[in-house]
C-alpha positions as CSV (number, residue, x, y, z in Angstrom):
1,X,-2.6,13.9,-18.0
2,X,-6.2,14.5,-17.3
3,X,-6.6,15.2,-14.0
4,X,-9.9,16.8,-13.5
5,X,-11.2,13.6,-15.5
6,X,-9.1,11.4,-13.6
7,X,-11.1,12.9,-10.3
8,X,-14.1,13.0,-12.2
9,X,-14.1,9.6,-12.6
10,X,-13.0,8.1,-9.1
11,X,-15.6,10.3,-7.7
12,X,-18.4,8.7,-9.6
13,X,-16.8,5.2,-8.5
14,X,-16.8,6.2,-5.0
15,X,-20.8,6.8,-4.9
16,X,-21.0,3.6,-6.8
17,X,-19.5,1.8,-4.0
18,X,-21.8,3.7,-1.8
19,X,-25.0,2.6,-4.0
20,X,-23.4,-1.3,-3.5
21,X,-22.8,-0.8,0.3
22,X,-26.3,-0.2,0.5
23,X,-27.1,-3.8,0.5
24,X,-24.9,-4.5,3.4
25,X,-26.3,-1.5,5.4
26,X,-29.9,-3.1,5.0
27,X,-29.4,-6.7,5.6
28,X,-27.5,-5.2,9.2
29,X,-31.0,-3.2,9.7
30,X,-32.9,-6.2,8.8
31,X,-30.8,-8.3,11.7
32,X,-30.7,-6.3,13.7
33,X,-26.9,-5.5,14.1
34,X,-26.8,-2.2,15.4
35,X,-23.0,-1.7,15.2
36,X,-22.8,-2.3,11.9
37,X,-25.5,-0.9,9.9
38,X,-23.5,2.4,11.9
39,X,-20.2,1.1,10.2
40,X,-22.0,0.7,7.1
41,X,-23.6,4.3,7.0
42,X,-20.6,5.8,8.4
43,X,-19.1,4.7,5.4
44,X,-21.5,4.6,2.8
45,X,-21.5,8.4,3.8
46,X,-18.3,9.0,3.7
47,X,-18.0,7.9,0.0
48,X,-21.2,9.8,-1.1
49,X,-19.8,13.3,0.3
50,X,-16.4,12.7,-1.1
51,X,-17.7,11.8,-4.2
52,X,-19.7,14.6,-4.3
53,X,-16.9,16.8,-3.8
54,X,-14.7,14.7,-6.8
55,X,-18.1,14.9,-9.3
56,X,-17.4,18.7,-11.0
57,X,-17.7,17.7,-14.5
58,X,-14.4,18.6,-16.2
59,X,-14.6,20.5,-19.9
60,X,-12.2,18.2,-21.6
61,X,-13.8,14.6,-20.9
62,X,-11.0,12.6,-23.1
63,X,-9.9,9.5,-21.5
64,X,-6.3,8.7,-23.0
65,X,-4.7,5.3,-22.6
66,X,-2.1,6.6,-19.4
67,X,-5.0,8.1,-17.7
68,X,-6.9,4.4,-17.9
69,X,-4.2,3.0,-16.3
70,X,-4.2,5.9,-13.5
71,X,-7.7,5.5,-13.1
72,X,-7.9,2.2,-12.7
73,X,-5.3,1.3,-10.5
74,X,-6.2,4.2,-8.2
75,X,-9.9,3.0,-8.2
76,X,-9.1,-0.4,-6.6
77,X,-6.5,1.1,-4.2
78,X,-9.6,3.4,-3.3
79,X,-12.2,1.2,-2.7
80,X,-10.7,-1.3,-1.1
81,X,-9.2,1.2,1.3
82,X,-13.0,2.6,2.3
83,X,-14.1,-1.4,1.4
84,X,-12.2,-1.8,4.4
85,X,-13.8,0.9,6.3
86,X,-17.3,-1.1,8.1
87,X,-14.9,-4.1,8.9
88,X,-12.8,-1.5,11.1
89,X,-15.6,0.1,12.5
90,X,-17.3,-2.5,13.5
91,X,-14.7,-4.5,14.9
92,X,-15.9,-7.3,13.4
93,X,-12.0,-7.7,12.1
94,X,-9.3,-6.7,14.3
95,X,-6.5,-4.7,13.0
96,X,-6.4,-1.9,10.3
97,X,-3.9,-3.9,7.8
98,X,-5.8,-7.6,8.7
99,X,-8.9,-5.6,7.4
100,X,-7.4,-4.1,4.2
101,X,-5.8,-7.6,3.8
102,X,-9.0,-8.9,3.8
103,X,-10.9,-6.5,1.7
104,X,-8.3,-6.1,-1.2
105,X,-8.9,-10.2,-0.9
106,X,-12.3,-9.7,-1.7
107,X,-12.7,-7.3,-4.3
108,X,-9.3,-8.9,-6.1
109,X,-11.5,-12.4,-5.7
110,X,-8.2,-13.7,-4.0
111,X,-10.4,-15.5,-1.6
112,X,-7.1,-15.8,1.0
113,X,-8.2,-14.8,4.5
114,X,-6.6,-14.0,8.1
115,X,-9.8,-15.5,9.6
116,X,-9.6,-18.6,11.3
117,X,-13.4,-18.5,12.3
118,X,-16.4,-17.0,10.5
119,X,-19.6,-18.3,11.2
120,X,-19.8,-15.9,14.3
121,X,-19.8,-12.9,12.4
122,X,-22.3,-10.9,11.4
123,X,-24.6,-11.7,8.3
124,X,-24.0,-7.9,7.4
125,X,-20.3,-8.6,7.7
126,X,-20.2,-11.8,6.1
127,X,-22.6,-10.6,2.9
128,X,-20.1,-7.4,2.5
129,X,-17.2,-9.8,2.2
130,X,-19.4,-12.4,-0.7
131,X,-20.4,-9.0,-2.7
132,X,-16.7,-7.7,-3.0
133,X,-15.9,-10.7,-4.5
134,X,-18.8,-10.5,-6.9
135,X,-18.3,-6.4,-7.7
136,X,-14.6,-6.8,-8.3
137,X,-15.2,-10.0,-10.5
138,X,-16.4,-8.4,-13.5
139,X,-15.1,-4.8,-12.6
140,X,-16.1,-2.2,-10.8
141,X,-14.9,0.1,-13.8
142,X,-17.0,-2.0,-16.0
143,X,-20.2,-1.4,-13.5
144,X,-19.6,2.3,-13.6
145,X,-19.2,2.3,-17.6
146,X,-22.6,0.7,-17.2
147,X,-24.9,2.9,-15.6
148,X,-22.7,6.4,-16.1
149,X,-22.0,8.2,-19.4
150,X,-17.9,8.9,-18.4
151,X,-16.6,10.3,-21.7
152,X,-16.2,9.6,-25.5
153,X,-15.4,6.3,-26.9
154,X,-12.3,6.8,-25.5
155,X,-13.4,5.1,-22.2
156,X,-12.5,1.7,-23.8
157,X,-9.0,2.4,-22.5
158,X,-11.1,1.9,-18.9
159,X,-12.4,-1.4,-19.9
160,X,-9.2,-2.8,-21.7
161,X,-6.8,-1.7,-18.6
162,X,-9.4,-3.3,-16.2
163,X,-10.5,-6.4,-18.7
164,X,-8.4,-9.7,-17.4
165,X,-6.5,-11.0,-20.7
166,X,-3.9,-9.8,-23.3
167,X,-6.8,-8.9,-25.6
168,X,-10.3,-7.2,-25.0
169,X,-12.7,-6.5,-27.7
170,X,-16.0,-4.6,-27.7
171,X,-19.4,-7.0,-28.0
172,X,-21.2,-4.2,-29.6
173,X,-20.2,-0.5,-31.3
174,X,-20.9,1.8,-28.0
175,X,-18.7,0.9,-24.8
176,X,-22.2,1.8,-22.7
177,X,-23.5,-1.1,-24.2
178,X,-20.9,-3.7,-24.0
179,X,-20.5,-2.6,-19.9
180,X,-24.2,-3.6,-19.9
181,X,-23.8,-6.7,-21.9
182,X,-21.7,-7.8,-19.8
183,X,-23.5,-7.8,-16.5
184,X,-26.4,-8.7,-17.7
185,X,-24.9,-11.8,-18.2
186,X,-22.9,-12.0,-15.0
187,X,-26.2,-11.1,-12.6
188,X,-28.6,-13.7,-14.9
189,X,-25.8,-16.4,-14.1
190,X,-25.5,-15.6,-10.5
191,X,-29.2,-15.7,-10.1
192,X,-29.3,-18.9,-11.8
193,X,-26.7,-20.7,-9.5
194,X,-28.0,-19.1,-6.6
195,X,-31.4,-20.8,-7.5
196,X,-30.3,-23.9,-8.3
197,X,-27.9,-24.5,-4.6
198,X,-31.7,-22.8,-2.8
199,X,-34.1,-25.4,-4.5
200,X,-31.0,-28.2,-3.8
201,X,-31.3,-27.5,-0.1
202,X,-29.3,-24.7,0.9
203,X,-30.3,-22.2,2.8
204,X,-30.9,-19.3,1.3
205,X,-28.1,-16.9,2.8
206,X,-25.7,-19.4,2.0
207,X,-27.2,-20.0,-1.4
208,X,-26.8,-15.8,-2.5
209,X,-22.9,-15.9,-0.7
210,X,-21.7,-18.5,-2.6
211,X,-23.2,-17.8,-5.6
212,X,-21.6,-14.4,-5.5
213,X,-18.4,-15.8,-4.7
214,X,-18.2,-18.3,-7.5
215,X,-19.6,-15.3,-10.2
216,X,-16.4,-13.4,-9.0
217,X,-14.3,-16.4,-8.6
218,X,-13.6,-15.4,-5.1
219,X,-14.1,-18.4,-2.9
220,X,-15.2,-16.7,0.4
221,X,-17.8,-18.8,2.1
222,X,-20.1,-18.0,4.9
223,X,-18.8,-22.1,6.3
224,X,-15.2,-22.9,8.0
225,X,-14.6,-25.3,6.0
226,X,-16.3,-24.1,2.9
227,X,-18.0,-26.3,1.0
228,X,-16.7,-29.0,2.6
229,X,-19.1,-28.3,5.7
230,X,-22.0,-29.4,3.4
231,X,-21.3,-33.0,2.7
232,X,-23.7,-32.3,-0.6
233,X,-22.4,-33.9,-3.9
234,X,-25.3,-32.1,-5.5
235,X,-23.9,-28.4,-4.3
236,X,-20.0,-29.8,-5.1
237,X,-21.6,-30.3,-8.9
238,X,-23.3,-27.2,-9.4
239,X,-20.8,-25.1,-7.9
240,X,-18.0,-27.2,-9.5
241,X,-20.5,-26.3,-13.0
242,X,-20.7,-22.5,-12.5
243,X,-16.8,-22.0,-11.6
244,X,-15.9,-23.5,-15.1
245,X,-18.7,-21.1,-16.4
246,X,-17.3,-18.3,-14.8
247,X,-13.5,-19.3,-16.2
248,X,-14.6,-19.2,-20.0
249,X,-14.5,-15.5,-21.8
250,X,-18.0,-14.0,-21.6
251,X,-17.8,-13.0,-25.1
252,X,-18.6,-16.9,-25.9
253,X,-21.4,-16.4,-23.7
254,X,-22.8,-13.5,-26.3
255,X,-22.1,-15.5,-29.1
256,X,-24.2,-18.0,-27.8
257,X,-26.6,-15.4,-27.4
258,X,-26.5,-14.4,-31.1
259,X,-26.5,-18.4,-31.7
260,X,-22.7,-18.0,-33.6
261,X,-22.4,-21.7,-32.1
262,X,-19.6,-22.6,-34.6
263,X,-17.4,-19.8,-33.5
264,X,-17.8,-20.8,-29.3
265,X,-16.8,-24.3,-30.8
266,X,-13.8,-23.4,-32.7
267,X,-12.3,-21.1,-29.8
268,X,-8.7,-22.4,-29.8
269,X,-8.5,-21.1,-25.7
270,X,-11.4,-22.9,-25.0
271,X,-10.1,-25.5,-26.0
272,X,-7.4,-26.1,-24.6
273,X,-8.7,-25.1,-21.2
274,X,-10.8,-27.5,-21.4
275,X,-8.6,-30.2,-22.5
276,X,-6.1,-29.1,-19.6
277,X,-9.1,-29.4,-17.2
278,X,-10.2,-32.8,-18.3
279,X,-6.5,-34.2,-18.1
280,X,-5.9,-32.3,-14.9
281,X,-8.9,-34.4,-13.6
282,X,-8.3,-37.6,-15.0
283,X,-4.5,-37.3,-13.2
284,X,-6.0,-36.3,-9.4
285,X,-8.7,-39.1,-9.8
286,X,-6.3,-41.7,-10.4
287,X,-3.8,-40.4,-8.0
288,X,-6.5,-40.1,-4.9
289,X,-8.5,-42.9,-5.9
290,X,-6.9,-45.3,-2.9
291,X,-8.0,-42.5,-0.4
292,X,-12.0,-42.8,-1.2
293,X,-13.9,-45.7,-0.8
294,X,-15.4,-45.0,-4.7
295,X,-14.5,-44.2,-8.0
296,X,-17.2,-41.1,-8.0
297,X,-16.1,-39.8,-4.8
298,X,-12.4,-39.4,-5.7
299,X,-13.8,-37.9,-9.4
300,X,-15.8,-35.2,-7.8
301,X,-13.2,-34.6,-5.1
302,X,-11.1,-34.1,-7.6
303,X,-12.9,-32.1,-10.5
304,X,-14.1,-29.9,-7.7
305,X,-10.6,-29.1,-6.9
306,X,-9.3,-28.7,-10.3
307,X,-12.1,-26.6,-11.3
308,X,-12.1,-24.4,-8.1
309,X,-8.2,-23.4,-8.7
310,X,-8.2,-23.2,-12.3
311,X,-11.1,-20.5,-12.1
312,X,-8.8,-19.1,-9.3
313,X,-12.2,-19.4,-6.9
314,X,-10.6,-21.4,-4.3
315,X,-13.5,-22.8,-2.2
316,X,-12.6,-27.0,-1.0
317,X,-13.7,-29.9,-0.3
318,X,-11.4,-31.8,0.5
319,X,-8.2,-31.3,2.8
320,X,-5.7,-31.5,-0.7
321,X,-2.8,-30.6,1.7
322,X,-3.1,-34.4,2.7
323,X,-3.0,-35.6,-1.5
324,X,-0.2,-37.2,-2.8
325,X,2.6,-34.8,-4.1
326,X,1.8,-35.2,-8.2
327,X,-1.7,-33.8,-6.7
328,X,-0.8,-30.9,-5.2
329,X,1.9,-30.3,-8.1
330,X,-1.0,-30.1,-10.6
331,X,-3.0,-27.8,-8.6
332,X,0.1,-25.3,-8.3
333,X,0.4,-25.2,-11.9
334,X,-3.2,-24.9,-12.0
335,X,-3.4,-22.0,-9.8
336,X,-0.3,-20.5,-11.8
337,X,-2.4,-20.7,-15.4
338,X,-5.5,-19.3,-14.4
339,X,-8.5,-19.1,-16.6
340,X,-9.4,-17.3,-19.8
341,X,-8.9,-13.9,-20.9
342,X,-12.3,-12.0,-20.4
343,X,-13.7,-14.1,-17.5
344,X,-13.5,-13.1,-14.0
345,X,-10.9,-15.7,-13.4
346,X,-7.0,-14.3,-12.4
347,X,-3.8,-16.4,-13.1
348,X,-1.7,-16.3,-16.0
349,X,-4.5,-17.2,-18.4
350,X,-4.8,-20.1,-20.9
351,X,-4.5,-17.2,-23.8
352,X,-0.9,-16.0,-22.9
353,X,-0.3,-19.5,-22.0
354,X,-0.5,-20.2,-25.6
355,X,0.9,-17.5,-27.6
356,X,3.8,-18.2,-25.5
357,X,3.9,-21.9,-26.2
358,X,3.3,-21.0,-30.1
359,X,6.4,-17.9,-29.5
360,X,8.5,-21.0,-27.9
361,X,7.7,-23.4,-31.0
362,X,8.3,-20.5,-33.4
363,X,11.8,-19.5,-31.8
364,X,13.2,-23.5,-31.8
365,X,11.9,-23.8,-35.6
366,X,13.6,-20.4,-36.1
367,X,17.0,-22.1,-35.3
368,X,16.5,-25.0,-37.0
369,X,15.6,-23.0,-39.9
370,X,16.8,-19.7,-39.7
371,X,15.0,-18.5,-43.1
372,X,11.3,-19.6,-42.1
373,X,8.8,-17.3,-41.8
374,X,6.4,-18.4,-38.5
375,X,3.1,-16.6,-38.1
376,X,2.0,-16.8,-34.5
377,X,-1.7,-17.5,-34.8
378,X,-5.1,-17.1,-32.3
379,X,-8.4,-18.2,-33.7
380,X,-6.9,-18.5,-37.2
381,X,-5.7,-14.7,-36.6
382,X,-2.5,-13.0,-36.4
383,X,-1.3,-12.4,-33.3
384,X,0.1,-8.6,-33.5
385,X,3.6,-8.3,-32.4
386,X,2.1,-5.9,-29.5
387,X,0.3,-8.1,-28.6
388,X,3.4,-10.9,-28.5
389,X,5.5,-8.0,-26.9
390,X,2.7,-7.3,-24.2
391,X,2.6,-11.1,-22.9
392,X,6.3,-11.6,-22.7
393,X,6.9,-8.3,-21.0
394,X,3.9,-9.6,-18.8
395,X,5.6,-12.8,-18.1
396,X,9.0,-11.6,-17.6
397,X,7.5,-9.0,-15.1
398,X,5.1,-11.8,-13.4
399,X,8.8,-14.0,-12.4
400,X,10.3,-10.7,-11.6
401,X,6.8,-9.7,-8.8
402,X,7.0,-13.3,-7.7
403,X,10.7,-13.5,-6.8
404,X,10.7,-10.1,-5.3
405,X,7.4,-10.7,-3.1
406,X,8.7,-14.4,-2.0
407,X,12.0,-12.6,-0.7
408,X,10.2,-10.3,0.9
409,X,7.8,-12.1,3.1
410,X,11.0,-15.0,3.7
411,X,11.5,-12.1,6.3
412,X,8.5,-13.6,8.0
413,X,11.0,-17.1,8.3
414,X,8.5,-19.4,7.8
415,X,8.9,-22.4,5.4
416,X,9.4,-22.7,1.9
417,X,6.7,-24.3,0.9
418,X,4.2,-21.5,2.6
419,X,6.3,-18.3,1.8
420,X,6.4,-19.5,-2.1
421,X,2.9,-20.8,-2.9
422,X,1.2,-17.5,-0.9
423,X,2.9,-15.8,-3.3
424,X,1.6,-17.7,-6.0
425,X,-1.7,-17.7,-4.9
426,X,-1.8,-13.7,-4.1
427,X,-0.6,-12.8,-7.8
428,X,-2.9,-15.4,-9.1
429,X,-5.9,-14.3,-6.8
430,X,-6.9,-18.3,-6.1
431,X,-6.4,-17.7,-2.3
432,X,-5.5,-21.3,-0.6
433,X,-1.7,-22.2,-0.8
434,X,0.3,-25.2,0.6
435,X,1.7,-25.8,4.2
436,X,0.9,-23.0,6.6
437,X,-1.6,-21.5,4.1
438,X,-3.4,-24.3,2.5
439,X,-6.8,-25.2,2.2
440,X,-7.3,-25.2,5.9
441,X,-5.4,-22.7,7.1
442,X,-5.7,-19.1,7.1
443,X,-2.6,-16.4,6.5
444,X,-3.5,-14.1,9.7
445,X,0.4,-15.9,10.7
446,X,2.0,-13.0,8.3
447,X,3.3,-9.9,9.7
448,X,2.0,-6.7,8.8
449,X,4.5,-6.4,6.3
450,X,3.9,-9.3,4.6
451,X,0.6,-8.9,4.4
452,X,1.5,-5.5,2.6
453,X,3.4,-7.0,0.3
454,X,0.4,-9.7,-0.6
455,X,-2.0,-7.3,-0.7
456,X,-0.2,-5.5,-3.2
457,X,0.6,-8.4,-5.2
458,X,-3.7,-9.5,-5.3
459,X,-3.8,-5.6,-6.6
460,X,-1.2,-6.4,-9.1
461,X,-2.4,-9.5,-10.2
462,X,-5.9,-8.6,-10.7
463,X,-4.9,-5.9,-12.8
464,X,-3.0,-7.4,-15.0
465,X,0.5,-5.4,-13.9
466,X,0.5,-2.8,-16.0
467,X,-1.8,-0.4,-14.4
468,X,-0.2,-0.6,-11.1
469,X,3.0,0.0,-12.9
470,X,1.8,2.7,-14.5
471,X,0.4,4.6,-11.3
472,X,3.9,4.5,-9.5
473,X,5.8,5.6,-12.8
474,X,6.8,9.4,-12.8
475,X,6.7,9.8,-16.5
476,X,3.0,8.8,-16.8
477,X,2.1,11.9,-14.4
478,X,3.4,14.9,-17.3
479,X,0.8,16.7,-18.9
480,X,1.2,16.2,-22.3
481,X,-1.1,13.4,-23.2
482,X,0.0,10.3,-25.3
């Protein structure tokens, strides 16, 4: 294990969080709010002196696969800990676990909150929590990678144990230059939604927020009742727009870029997220439809819905506690599936989604005929049985973190319906449940414990698993590298 790189490494991500808090720190200066532009630069330097202390550039520089799994995990434990730091400071959240709840939330894109009331808060405050969600959307790892020259090409063990999906793949040769692929596409997005809500009528703080939600998928809004507090079918359609966007595998967006049209329009998970959105839709519309007086407003209601928990973002419109039960059934499943691999969507994803449906239909034609030979294909390729053996291990582990964490906060004896779908919803990061924690609730009813437990489950969802396994496994922490 390579410590000194390992420290290395989350030093240069704790300035970087420091560089990003700067935003916050001037927007408090700018209105004014004296108490927390000093949270802010309390913080801001408290992560630039530690991380000067981590930044003594180690000899060896090798970045094996165990130590991207270290690094990575750590780093999100990390910065949301000192994330959490300007919320506690300030007092603008009460309670030291309610603000790591919150900030985990954010940078996870979880969206859940313990707030039952934000439009008092501070702009300052309520920016911080919008820009979590957009930093951890694409990856704070990925941000670093970006602008900082960590190592050899050996830092794509960063970016795949980071990546959301059971594959990731470079865009280009040199890892420097994928990272900045990558958000150069995320920030022109984010500008372009952010323009488009402005010119529509929105106000321009609430216009930058929610854009920055929807690029990370997060679903914090600066409104109490999100975008319901609008009433603006024109903002339900672009936002609706850009939270499918931000669902689909950015690498499609490149390949748009490089005009490879043919190979966006042949992606086999594209297509069949798309297919499960549309039916999704059709299903809600026609199950709502009595409750709205037309056709269009039940079809919005309900694409907005169906696109805002697929892409795990979580923002509403509508009160969908109040929908009929095949409704609300859709949307669990829907917040259980999840987006695409190499979006900034969480859930299961539509990729793993199908190579085990493909491992299912291989496995019943295997008994029927035991001497066939079944090739599990993914856009026409082979699917590598690593790959097959990584998403089943995945799965097996995702039923294993959701029985375990529903057990857990049943301590909390509240019902069913609300101890099982904030479960959900925490290891999917989409944020609104059922029952005490829908759409219009909040979970500031949890215990401390419980809210623990969630945290760790937005952490372990957001990563993928693996990494978090990895950090709390003794084996991982020898020396000898892999």
């Amino acid at each position: 294990m390579n410590y000194r790189m390992i420290v290395y490494i989350i030093g240069n991500i704790l300035q970087a969080e420091g560089a990003l808090m700067l935003f916050s720190a001037m927007l408090a200066a700018y209105e004014n709010e004296e108490k927390e532009l000093q949270a802010f630069l309390v913080t801001i330097g408290l992560l630039f002196l530690l991380g000067l202390i981590m930044k003594r550039k180690p000899k060896d520089r090798k970045i094996y696969g165990k130590e991207g799994f270290v690094i990575v995990a750590l780093s999100w434990i990390v910065i949301s800990l000192f994330g959490a730091l300007p919320f506690y400071f300030s007092g603008s959240i009460p309670g030291l676990m309610n603000c790591w709840f919150e900030t985990v939330s954010g940078f996870t894109t979880t969206g859940s909150t313990i707030l039952s009331e934000v439009e008092s808060l501070p702009r300052s405050i309520l920016f911080w929590r919008s820009f979590t969600h957009w930093i951890g959307g694409m990856g704070i790892l990925v941000f670093v990678l970006a602008i900082v020259p960590l190592g050899d090409e050996r830092s794509m063990h960063l970016m795949k144990a980071e990546a959301p999906g059971p594959v990731v793949s470079k865009l280009v040769p040199k890892i420097k230059s994928t990272a900045k692929i990558l958000y150069g596409m995320y920030i022109v997005l984010t500008i372009i939604q952010c323009v488009l809500l402005y010119v529509g009528g929105m106000p321009l703080f609430d216009s930058v927020n929610h854009a920055l939600a929807t690029a990370g998928t997060g679903g914090f809004s600066v409104k109490n009742t999100s975008i319901a507090a609008y009433e603006n079918p024109y903002f339900e359609y672009v936002i609706t727009v850009f939270m499918l966007l931000f669902s689909i595998n950015f690498n499609l967006f490149y390949l748009l870029l490089i005009r490879e049209f043919k190979s966006v329009f042949k992606n086999e998970e594209l297509r069949y997220f798309m297919v499960i959105i549309g039916i999704s839709t059709l299903l809600i519309t026609v199950n709502i439809l009595p409750m709205y007086s037309t056709l269009e407003s039940a079809f919005r209601h309900a694409v907005f819905q169906v696109a805002s928990i697929s892409s795990t973002t979580g923002f509403m419109t509508a009160n969908y506690e109040l929908w009929p039960e095949l409704s609300k059934t859709i949307l669990i499943v829907l917040t259980i599936l999840g987006g695409c691999g190499g979006a900034t969507c969480g859930g299961l994803k539509i990729s793993r989604f199908i190579i085990l449906l493909k491992l299912t239909i291989r496995e019943i034609r295997h008994i029927i005929h035991p001497r066939s030979v079944n090739i599990i294909k993914l856009e026409g390729q082979k699917v590598s049985d690593e790959t097959i053996q990584g998403t089943v291990g995945y799965f097996i582990i995702y039923i294993m973190l959701l029985f375990g964490s529903f057990i857990l906060i049943s301590i909390d004896n509240y019902d069913f319906t609300t101890s099982l779908t904030a479960v959900i919803t925490a290891l999917g990061n989409v944020g609104p449940g059922l029952s005490l924690v829908g759409p219009v609730e909040n979970f500031g009813l949890f215990s401390d414990f419980s809210k623990f437990v969630l945290s760790m489950d937005m952490l372990f969802g957001r990563l993928e698993i693996f990494p978090m396994i990895m950090l709390f496994s003794p084996t991982v922490w020898k020396r000898a590298n892999m």
